[in-house]
Chimera marker file (.cmm) of the C-alpha trace (Angstrom):
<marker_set name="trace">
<marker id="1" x="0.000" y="0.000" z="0.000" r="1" g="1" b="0" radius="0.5"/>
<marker id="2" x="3.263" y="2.572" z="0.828" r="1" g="1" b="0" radius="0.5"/>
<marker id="3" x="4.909" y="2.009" z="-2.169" r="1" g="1" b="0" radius="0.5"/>
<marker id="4" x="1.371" y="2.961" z="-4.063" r="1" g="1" b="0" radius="0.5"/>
<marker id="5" x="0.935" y="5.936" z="-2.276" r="1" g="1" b="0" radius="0.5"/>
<marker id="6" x="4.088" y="6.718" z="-3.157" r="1" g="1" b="0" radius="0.5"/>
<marker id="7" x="3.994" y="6.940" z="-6.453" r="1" g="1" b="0" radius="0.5"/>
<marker id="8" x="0.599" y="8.732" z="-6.539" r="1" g="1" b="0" radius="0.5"/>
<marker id="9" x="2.523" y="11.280" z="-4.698" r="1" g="1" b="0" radius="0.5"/>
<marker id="10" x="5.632" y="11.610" z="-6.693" r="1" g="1" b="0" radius="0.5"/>
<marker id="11" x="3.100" y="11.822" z="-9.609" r="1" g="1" b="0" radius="0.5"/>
<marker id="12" x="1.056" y="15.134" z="-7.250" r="1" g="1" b="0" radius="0.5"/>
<marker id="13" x="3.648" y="16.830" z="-6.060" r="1" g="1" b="0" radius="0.5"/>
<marker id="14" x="6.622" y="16.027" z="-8.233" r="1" g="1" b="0" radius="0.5"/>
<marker id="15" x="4.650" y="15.647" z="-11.744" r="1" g="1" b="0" radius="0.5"/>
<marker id="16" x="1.928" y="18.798" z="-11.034" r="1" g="1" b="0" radius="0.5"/>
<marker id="17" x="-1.081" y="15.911" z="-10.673" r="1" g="1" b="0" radius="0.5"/>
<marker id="18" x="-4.337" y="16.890" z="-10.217" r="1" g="1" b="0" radius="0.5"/>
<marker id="19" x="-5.819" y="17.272" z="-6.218" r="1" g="1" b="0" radius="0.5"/>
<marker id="20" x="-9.244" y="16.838" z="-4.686" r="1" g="1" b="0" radius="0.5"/>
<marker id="21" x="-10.783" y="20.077" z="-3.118" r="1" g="1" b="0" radius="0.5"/>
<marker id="22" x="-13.748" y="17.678" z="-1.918" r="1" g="1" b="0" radius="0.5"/>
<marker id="23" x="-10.732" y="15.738" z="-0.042" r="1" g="1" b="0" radius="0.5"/>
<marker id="24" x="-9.351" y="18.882" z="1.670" r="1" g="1" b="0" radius="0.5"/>
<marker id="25" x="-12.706" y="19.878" z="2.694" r="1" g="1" b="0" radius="0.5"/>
<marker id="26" x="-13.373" y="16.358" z="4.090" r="1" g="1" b="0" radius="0.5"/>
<marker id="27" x="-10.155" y="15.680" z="5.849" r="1" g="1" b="0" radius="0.5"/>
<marker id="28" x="-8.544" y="18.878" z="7.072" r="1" g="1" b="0" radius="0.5"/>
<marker id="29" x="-10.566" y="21.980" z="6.508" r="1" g="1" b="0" radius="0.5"/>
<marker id="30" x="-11.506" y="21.616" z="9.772" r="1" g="1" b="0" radius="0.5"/>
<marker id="31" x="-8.147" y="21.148" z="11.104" r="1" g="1" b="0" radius="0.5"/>
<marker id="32" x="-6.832" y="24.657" z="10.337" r="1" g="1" b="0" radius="0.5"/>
<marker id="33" x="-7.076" y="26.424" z="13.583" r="1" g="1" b="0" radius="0.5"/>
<marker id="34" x="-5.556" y="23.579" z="15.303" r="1" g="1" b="0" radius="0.5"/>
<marker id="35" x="-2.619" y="23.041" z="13.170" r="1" g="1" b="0" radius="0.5"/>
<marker id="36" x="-1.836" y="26.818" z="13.448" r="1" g="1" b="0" radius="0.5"/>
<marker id="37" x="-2.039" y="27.363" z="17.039" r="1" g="1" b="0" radius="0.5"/>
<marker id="38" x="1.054" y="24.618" z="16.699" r="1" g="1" b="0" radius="0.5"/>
<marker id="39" x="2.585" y="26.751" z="13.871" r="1" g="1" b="0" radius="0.5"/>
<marker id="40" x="2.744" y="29.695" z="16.587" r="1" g="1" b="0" radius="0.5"/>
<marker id="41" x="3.474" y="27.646" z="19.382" r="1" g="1" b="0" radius="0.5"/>
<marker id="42" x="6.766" y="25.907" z="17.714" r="1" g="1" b="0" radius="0.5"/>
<marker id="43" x="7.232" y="29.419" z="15.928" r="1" g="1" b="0" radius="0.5"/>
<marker id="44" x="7.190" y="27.843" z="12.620" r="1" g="1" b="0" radius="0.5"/>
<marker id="45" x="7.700" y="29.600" z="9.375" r="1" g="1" b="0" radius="0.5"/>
<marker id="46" x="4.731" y="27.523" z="7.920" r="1" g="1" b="0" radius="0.5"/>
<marker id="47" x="3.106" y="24.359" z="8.003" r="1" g="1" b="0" radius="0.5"/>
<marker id="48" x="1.788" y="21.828" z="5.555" r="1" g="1" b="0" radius="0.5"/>
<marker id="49" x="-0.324" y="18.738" z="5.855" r="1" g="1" b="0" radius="0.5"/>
<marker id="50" x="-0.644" y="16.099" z="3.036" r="1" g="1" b="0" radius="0.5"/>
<marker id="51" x="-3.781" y="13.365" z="2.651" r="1" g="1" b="0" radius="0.5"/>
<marker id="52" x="-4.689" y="10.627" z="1.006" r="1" g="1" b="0" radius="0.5"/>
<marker id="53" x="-7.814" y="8.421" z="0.404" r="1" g="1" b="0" radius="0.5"/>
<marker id="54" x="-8.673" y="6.545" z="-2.375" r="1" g="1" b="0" radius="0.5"/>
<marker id="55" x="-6.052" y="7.291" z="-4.513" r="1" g="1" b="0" radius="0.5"/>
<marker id="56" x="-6.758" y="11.116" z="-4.026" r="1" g="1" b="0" radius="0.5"/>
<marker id="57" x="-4.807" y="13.652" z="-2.552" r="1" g="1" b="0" radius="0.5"/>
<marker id="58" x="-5.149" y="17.042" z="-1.010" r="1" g="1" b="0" radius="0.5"/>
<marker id="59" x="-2.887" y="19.175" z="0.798" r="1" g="1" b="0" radius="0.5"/>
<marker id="60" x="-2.878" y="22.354" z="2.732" r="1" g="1" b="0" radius="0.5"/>
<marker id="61" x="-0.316" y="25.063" z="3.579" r="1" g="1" b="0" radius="0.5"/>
<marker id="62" x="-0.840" y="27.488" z="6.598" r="1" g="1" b="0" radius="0.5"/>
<marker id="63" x="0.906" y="31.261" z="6.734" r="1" g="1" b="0" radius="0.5"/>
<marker id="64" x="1.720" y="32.547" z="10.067" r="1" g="1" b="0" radius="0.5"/>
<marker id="65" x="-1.027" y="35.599" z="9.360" r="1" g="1" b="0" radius="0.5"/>
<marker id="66" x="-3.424" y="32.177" z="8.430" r="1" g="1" b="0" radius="0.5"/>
<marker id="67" x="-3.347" y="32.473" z="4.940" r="1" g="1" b="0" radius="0.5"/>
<marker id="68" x="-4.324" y="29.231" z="4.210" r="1" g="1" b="0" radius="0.5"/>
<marker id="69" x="-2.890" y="27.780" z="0.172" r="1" g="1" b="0" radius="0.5"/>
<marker id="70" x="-5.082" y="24.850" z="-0.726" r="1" g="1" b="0" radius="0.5"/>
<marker id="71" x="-4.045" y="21.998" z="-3.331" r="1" g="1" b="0" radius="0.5"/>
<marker id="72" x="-2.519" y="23.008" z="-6.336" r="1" g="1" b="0" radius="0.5"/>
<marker id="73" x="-1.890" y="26.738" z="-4.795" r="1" g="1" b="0" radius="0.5"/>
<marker id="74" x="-0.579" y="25.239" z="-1.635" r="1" g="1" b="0" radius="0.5"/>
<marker id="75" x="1.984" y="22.826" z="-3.846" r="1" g="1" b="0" radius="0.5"/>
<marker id="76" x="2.916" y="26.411" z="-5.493" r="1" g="1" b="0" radius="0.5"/>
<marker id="77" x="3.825" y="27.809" z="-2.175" r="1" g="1" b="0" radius="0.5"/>
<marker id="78" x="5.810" y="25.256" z="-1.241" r="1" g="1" b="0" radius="0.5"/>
<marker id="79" x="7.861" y="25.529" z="-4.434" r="1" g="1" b="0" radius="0.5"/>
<marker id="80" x="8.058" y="28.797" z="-4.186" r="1" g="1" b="0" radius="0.5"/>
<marker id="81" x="9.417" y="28.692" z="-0.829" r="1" g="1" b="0" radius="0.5"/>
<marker id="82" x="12.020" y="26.429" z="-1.372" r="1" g="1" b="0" radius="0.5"/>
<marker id="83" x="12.588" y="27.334" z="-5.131" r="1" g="1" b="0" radius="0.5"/>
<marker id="84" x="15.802" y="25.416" z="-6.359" r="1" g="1" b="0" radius="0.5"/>
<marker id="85" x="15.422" y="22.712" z="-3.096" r="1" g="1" b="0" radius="0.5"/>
<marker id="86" x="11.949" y="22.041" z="-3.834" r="1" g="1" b="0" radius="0.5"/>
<marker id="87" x="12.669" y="18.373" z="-5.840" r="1" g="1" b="0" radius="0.5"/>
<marker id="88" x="14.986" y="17.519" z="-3.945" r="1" g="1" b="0" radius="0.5"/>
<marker id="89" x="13.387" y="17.985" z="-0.660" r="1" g="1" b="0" radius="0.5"/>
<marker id="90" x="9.776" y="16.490" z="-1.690" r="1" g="1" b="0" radius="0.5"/>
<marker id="91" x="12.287" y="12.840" z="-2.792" r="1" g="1" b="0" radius="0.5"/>
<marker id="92" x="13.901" y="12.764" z="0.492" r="1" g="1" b="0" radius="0.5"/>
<marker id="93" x="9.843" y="13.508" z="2.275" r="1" g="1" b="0" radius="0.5"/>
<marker id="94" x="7.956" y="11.362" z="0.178" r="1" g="1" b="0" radius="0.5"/>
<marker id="95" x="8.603" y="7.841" z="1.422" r="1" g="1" b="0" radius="0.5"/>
<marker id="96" x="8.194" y="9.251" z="4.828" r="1" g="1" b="0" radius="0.5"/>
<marker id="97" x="4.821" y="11.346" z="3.645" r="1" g="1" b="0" radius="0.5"/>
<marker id="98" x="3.831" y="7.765" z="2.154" r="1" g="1" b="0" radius="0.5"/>
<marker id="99" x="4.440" y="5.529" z="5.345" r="1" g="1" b="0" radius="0.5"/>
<marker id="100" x="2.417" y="8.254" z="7.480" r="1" g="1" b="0" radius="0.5"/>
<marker id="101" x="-0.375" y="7.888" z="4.647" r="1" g="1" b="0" radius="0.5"/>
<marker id="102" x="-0.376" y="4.409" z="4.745" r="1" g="1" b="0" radius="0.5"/>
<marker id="103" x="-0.957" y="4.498" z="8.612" r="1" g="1" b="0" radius="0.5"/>
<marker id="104" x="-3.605" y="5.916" z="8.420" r="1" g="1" b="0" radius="0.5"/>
<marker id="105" x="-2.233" y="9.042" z="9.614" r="1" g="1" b="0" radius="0.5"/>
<marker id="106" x="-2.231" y="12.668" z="8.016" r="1" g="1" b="0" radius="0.5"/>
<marker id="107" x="1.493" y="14.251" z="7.335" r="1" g="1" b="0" radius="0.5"/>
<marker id="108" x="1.649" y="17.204" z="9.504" r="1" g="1" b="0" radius="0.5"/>
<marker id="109" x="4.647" y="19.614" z="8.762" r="1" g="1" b="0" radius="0.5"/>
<marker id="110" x="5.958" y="22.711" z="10.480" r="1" g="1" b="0" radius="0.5"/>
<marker id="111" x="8.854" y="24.182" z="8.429" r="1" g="1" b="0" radius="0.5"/>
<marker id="112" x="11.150" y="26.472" z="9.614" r="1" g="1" b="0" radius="0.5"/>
<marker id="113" x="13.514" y="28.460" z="6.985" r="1" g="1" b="0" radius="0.5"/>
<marker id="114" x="16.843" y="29.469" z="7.358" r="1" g="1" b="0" radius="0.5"/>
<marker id="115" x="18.541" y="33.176" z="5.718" r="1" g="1" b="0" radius="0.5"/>
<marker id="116" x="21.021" y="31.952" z="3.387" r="1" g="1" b="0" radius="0.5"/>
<marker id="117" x="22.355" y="35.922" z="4.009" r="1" g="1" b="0" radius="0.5"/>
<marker id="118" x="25.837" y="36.077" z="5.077" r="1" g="1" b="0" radius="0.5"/>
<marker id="119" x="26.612" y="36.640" z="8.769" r="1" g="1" b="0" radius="0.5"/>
<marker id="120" x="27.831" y="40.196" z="9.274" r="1" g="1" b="0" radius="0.5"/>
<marker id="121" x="31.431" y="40.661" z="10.039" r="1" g="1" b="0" radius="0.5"/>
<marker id="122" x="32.442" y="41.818" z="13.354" r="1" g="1" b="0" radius="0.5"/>
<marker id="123" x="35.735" y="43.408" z="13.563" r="1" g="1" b="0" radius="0.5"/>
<marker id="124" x="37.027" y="44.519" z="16.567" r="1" g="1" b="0" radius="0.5"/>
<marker id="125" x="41.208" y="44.588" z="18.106" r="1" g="1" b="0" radius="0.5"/>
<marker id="126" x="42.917" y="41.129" z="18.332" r="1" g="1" b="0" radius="0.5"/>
<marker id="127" x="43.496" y="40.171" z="21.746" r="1" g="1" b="0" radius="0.5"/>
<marker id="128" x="46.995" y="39.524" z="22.910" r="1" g="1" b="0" radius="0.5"/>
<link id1="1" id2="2" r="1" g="1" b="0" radius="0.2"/>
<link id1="2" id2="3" r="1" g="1" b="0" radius="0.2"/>
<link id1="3" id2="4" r="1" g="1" b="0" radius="0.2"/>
<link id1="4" id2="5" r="1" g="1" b="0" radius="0.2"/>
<link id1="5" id2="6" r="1" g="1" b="0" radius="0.2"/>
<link id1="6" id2="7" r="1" g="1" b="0" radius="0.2"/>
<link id1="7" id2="8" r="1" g="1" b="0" radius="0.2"/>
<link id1="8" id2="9" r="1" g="1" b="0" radius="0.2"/>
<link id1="9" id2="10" r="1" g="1" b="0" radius="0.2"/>
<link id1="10" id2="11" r="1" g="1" b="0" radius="0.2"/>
<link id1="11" id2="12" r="1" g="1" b="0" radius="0.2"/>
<link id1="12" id2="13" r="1" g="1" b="0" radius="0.2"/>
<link id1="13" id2="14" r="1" g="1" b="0" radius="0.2"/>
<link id1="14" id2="15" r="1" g="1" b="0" radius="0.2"/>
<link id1="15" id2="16" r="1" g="1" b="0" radius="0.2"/>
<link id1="16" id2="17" r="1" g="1" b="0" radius="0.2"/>
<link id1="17" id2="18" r="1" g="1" b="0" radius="0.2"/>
<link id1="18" id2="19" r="1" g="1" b="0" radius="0.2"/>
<link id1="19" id2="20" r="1" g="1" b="0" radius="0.2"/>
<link id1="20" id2="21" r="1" g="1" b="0" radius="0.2"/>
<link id1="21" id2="22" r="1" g="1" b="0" radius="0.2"/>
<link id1="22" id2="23" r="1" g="1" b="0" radius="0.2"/>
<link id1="23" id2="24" r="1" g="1" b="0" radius="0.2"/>
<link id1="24" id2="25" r="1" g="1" b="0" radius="0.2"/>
<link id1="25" id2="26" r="1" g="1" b="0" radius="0.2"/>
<link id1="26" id2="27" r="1" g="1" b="0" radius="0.2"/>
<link id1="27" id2="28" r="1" g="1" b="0" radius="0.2"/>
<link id1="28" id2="29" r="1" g="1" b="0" radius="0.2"/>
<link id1="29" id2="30" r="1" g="1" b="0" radius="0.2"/>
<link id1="30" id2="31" r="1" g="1" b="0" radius="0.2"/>
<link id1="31" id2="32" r="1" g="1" b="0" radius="0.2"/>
<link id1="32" id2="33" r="1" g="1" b="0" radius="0.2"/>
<link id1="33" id2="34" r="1" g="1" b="0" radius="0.2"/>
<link id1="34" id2="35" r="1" g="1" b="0" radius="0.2"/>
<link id1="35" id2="36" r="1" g="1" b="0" radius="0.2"/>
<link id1="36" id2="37" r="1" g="1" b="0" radius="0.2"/>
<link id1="37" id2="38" r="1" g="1" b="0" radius="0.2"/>
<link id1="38" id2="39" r="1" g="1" b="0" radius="0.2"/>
<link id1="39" id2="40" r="1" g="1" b="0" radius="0.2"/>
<link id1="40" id2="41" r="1" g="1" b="0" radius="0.2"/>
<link id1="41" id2="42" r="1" g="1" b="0" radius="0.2"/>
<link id1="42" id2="43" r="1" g="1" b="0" radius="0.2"/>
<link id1="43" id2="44" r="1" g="1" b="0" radius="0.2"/>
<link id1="44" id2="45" r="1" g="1" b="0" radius="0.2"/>
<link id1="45" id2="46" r="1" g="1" b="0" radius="0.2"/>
<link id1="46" id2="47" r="1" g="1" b="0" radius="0.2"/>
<link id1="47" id2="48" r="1" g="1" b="0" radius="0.2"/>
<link id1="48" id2="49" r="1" g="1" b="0" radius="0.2"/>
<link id1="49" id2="50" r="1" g="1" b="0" radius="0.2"/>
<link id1="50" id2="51" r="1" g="1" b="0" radius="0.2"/>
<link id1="51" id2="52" r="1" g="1" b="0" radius="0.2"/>
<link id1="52" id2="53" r="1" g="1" b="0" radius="0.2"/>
<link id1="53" id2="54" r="1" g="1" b="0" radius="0.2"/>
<link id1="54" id2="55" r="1" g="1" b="0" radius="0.2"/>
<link id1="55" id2="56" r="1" g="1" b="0" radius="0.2"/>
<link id1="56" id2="57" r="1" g="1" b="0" radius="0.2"/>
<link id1="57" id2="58" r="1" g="1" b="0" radius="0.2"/>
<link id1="58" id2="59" r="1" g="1" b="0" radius="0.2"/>
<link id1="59" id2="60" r="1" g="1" b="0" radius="0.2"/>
<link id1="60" id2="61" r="1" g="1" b="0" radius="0.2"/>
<link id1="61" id2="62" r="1" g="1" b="0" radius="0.2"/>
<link id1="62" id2="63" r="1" g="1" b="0" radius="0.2"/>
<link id1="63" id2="64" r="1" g="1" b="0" radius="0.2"/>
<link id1="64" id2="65" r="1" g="1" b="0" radius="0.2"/>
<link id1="65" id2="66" r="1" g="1" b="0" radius="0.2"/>
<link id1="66" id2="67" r="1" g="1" b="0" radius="0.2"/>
<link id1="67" id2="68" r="1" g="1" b="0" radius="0.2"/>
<link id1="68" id2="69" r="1" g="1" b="0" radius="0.2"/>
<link id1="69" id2="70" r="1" g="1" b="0" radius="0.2"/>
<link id1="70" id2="71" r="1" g="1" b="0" radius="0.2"/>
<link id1="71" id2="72" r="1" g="1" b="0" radius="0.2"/>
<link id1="72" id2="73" r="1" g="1" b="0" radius="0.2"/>
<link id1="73" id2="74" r="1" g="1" b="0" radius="0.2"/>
<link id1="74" id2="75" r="1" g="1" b="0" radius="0.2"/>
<link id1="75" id2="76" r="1" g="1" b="0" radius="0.2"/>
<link id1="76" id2="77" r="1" g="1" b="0" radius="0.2"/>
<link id1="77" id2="78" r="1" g="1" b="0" radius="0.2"/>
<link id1="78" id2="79" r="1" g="1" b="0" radius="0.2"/>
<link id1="79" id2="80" r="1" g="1" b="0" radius="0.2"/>
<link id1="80" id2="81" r="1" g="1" b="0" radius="0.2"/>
<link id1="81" id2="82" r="1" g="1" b="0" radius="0.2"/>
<link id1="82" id2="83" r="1" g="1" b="0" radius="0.2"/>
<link id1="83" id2="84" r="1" g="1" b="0" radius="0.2"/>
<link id1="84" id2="85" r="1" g="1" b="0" radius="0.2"/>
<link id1="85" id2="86" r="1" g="1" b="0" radius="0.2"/>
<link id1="86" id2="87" r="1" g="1" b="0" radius="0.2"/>
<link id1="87" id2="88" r="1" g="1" b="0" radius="0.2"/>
<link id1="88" id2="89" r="1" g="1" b="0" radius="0.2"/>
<link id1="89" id2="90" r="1" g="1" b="0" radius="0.2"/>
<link id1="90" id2="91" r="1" g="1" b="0" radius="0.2"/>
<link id1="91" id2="92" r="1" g="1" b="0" radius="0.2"/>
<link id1="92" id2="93" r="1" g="1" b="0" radius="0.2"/>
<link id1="93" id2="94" r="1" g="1" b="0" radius="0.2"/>
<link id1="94" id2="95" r="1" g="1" b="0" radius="0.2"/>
<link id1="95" id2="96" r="1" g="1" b="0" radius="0.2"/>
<link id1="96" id2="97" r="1" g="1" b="0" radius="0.2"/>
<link id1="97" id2="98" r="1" g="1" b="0" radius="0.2"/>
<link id1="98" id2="99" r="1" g="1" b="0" radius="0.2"/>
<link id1="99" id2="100" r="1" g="1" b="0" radius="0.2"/>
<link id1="100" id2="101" r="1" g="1" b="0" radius="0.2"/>
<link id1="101" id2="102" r="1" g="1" b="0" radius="0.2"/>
<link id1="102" id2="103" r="1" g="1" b="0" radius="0.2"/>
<link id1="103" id2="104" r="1" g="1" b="0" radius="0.2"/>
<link id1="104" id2="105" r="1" g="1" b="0" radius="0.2"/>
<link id1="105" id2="106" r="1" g="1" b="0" radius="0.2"/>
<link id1="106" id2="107" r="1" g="1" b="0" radius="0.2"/>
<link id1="107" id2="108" r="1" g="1" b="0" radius="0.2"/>
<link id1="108" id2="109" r="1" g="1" b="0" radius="0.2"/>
<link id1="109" id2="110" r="1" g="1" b="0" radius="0.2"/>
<link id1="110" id2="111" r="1" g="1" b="0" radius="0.2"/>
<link id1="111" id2="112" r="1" g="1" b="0" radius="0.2"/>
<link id1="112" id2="113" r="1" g="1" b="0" radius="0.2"/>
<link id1="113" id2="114" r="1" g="1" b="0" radius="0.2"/>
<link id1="114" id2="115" r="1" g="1" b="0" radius="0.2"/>
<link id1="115" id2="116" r="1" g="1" b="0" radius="0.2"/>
<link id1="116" id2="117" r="1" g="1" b="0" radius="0.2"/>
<link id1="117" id2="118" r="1" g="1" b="0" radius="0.2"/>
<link id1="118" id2="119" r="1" g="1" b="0" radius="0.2"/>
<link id1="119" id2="120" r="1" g="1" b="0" radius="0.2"/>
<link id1="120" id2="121" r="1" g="1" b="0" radius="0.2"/>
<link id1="121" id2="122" r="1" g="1" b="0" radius="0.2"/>
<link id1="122" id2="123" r="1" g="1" b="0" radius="0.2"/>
<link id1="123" id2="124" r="1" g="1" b="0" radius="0.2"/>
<link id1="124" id2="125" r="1" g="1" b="0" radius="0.2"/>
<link id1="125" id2="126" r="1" g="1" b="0" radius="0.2"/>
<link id1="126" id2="127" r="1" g="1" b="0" radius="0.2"/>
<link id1="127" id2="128" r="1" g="1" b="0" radius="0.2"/>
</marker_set>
Protein backbone atom coordinates (compact mmCIF):
# COMPACT_ATOMS: atom_id res chain seq x y z
CA UNK A 1 0.00 0.00 0.00
CA UNK A 2 3.26 2.57 0.83
CA UNK A 3 4.91 2.01 -2.17
CA UNK A 4 1.37 2.96 -4.06
CA UNK A 5 0.94 5.94 -2.28
CA UNK A 6 4.09 6.72 -3.16
CA UNK A 7 3.99 6.94 -6.45
CA UNK A 8 0.60 8.73 -6.54
CA UNK A 9 2.52 11.28 -4.70
CA UNK A 10 5.63 11.61 -6.69
CA UNK A 11 3.10 11.82 -9.61
CA UNK A 12 1.06 15.13 -7.25
CA UNK A 13 3.65 16.83 -6.06
CA UNK A 14 6.62 16.03 -8.23
CA UNK A 15 4.65 15.65 -11.74
CA UNK A 16 1.93 18.80 -11.03
CA UNK A 17 -1.08 15.91 -10.67
CA UNK A 18 -4.34 16.89 -10.22
CA UNK A 19 -5.82 17.27 -6.22
CA UNK A 20 -9.24 16.84 -4.69
CA UNK A 21 -10.78 20.08 -3.12
CA UNK A 22 -13.75 17.68 -1.92
CA UNK A 23 -10.73 15.74 -0.04
CA UNK A 24 -9.35 18.88 1.67
CA UNK A 25 -12.71 19.88 2.69
CA UNK A 26 -13.37 16.36 4.09
CA UNK A 27 -10.15 15.68 5.85
CA UNK A 28 -8.54 18.88 7.07
CA UNK A 29 -10.57 21.98 6.51
CA UNK A 30 -11.51 21.62 9.77
CA UNK A 31 -8.15 21.15 11.10
CA UNK A 32 -6.83 24.66 10.34
CA UNK A 33 -7.08 26.42 13.58
CA UNK A 34 -5.56 23.58 15.30
CA UNK A 35 -2.62 23.04 13.17
CA UNK A 36 -1.84 26.82 13.45
CA UNK A 37 -2.04 27.36 17.04
CA UNK A 38 1.05 24.62 16.70
CA UNK A 39 2.59 26.75 13.87
CA UNK A 40 2.74 29.69 16.59
CA UNK A 41 3.47 27.65 19.38
CA UNK A 42 6.77 25.91 17.71
CA UNK A 43 7.23 29.42 15.93
CA UNK A 44 7.19 27.84 12.62
CA UNK A 45 7.70 29.60 9.38
CA UNK A 46 4.73 27.52 7.92
CA UNK A 47 3.11 24.36 8.00
CA UNK A 48 1.79 21.83 5.56
CA UNK A 49 -0.32 18.74 5.86
CA UNK A 50 -0.64 16.10 3.04
CA UNK A 51 -3.78 13.36 2.65
CA UNK A 52 -4.69 10.63 1.01
CA UNK A 53 -7.81 8.42 0.40
CA UNK A 54 -8.67 6.55 -2.37
CA UNK A 55 -6.05 7.29 -4.51
CA UNK A 56 -6.76 11.12 -4.03
CA UNK A 57 -4.81 13.65 -2.55
CA UNK A 58 -5.15 17.04 -1.01
CA UNK A 59 -2.89 19.18 0.80
CA UNK A 60 -2.88 22.35 2.73
CA UNK A 61 -0.32 25.06 3.58
CA UNK A 62 -0.84 27.49 6.60
CA UNK A 63 0.91 31.26 6.73
CA UNK A 64 1.72 32.55 10.07
CA UNK A 65 -1.03 35.60 9.36
CA UNK A 66 -3.42 32.18 8.43
CA UNK A 67 -3.35 32.47 4.94
CA UNK A 68 -4.32 29.23 4.21
CA UNK A 69 -2.89 27.78 0.17
CA UNK A 70 -5.08 24.85 -0.73
CA UNK A 71 -4.05 22.00 -3.33
CA UNK A 72 -2.52 23.01 -6.34
CA UNK A 73 -1.89 26.74 -4.80
CA UNK A 74 -0.58 25.24 -1.63
CA UNK A 75 1.98 22.83 -3.85
CA UNK A 76 2.92 26.41 -5.49
CA UNK A 77 3.82 27.81 -2.18
CA UNK A 78 5.81 25.26 -1.24
CA UNK A 79 7.86 25.53 -4.43
CA UNK A 80 8.06 28.80 -4.19
CA UNK A 81 9.42 28.69 -0.83
CA UNK A 82 12.02 26.43 -1.37
CA UNK A 83 12.59 27.33 -5.13
CA UNK A 84 15.80 25.42 -6.36
CA UNK A 85 15.42 22.71 -3.10
CA UNK A 86 11.95 22.04 -3.83
CA UNK A 87 12.67 18.37 -5.84
CA UNK A 88 14.99 17.52 -3.94
CA UNK A 89 13.39 17.99 -0.66
CA UNK A 90 9.78 16.49 -1.69
CA UNK A 91 12.29 12.84 -2.79
CA UNK A 92 13.90 12.76 0.49
CA UNK A 93 9.84 13.51 2.27
CA UNK A 94 7.96 11.36 0.18
CA UNK A 95 8.60 7.84 1.42
CA UNK A 96 8.19 9.25 4.83
CA UNK A 97 4.82 11.35 3.64
CA UNK A 98 3.83 7.77 2.15
CA UNK A 99 4.44 5.53 5.35
CA UNK A 100 2.42 8.25 7.48
CA UNK A 101 -0.38 7.89 4.65
CA UNK A 102 -0.38 4.41 4.75
CA UNK A 103 -0.96 4.50 8.61
CA UNK A 104 -3.60 5.92 8.42
CA UNK A 105 -2.23 9.04 9.61
CA UNK A 106 -2.23 12.67 8.02
CA UNK A 107 1.49 14.25 7.33
CA UNK A 108 1.65 17.20 9.50
CA UNK A 109 4.65 19.61 8.76
CA UNK A 110 5.96 22.71 10.48
CA UNK A 111 8.85 24.18 8.43
CA UNK A 112 11.15 26.47 9.61
CA UNK A 113 13.51 28.46 6.99
CA UNK A 114 16.84 29.47 7.36
CA UNK A 115 18.54 33.18 5.72
CA UNK A 116 21.02 31.95 3.39
CA UNK A 117 22.35 35.92 4.01
CA UNK A 118 25.84 36.08 5.08
CA UNK A 119 26.61 36.64 8.77
CA UNK A 120 27.83 40.20 9.27
CA UNK A 121 31.43 40.66 10.04
CA UNK A 122 32.44 41.82 13.35
CA UNK A 123 35.74 43.41 13.56
CA UNK A 124 37.03 44.52 16.57
CA UNK A 125 41.21 44.59 18.11
CA UNK A 126 42.92 41.13 18.33
CA UNK A 127 43.50 40.17 21.75
CA UNK A 128 46.99 39.52 22.91
Amino acid sequence: MSRKIENLLHKVLLEEGKMEYSLYKHELEEHIDYWYEGLKADRDDFVFVVTENSGHVAMVLIMPDKTVFVNEAARAKLAEFWQSNYSTNLQRLILMIAEELANDSLFVNGVKTVDHKPPKRMWGKARL
